[in-house]
N, C-alpha and C positions, 0 to 999 in steps of 0.2 A: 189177684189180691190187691193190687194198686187202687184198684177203687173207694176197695173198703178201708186201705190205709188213708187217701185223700178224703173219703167222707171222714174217717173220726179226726182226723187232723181239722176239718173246716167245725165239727162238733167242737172237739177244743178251744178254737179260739173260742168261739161263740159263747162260751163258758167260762172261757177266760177273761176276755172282756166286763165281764158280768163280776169275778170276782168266786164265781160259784165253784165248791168244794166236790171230784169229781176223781174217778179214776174209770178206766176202761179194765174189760172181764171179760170172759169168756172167748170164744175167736179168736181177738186181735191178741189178747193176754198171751195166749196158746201159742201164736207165733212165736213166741220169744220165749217162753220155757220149757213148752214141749214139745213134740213131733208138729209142723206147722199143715193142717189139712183147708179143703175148702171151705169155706164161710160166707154165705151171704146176706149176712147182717153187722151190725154194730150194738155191743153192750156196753152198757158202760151204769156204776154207778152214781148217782147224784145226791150228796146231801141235804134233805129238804126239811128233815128234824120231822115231827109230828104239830100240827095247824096251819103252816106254810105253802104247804104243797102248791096249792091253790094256784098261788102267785108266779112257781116255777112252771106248772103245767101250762097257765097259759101263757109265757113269754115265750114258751120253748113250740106251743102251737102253734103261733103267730109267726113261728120261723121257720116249721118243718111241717108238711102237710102230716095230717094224721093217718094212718094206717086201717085203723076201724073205725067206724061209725061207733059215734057217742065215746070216742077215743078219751076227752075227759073225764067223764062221771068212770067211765073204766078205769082207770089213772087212780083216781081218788081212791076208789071201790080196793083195788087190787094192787095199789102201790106199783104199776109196772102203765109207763106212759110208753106208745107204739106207734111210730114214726114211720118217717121215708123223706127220702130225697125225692127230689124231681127224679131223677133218674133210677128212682124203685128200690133204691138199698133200703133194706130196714135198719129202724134203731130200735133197740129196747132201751128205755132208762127204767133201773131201778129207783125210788124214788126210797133213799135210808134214811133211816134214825135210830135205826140202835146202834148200842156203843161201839157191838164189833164193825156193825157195817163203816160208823167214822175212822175207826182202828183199821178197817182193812183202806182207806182212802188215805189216813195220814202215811200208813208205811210203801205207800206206792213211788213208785218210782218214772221217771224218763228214759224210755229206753231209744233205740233211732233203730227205724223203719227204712226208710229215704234217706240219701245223703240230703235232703234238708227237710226230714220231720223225725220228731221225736215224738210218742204218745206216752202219758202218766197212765200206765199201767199197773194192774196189783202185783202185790209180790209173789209167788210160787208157791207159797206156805198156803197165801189166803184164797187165792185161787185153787187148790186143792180142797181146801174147807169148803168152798162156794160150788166145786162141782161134787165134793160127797154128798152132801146136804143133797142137794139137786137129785141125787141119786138114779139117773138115769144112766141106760147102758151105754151110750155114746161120753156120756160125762167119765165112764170107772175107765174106758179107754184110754182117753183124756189124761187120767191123771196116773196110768201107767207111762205115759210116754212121759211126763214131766218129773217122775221120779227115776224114770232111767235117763232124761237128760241130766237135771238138777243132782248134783250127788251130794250135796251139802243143803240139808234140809233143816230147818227148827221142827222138828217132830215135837217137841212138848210143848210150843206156838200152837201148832194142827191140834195137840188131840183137846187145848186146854180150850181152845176156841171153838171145836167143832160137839166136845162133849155137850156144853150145854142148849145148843142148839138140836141136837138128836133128842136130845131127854123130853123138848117141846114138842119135839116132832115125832115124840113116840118110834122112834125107830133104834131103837139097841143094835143093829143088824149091821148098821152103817160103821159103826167103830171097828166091829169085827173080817169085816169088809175089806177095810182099808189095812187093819193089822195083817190080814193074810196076806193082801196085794205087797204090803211093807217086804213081806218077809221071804214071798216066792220071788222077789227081785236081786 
């Protein structure tokens, strides 16, 4: 795990430097709210609003080799830019502009990894919202193990930010999902 903490910590500054608006998901988040498992990549999202992109995607190429071929026009296409270090870690950047996506970066926090790194990770709540959505099996895992760590939850944060995200995404399924999981716990 030291790897993937020292990549998102050198992603950090890099971001920090810049000024740009960001929080780390998925993985590294996980470490720190839920059961901690293996990971070999780095998530994170980035604020790039909608016509900007552009500008982000290629500072951030110019500093991290790209992952796929035609890794930009992907980027743009798909909102999701795909990275790596020299040394092969992957990154995922999401590339946000909606409001929750800014809402789940402003309420993020520093947590410490290293006795000398801290990562601006999402909070618990939105990271739940971010793996129901996702709704993959490794994700409903996921966000069992951070509701039996977390015992102090904004539940009405989760359902009021994850309701209207299902409603786009046509899946009803996912609310009830998470209500059972709430409640078998």
């Amino acid at each position: 795990m030291i790897p993937i903490v020292e990549t998102a910590f050198r992603i950090q500054t890099f971001l920090e430097a810049r000024n740009w608006r960001f929080c780390f998901i998925g993985g590294v988040a996980l470490q720190i709210w839920g059961e901690p498992r293996l990971t070999n990549d780095v998530d994170l999202t980035l604020l790039t609003g909608f016509g900007d992109e552009e500008i982000y995607v290629q500072t951030l190429i110019e500093e991290f080799a790209p992952r796929i071929e035609n890794a930009r026009e992907f980027a743009l296409k798909n909102r999701v830019l795909l990275l790596k270090t020299e040394d092969g870690i992957g990154i995922d950047i999401s590339l946000a502009a909606l409001p929750f996506e800014e809402e789940v970066i402003e309420r993020a926090s520093f947590q410490n990894y290293l006795p000398d790194i801290s990562l601006k990770i999402c909070s618990p709540e939105d990271l739940i919202v971010l793996k129901a959505f996702a709704d993959r099996t490794r994700d409903w895992a996921d966000i069992e193990t951070i509701v039996i760590k977390q015992k102090k939850l904004e539940w009405n944060y989760i359902y009021a930010q994850l309701t209207p995200l299902i409603e786009l995404k046509e899946a009803p399924e996912i609310l009830r999902k998470l209500e059972k999981l709430k409640n078998n716990l």
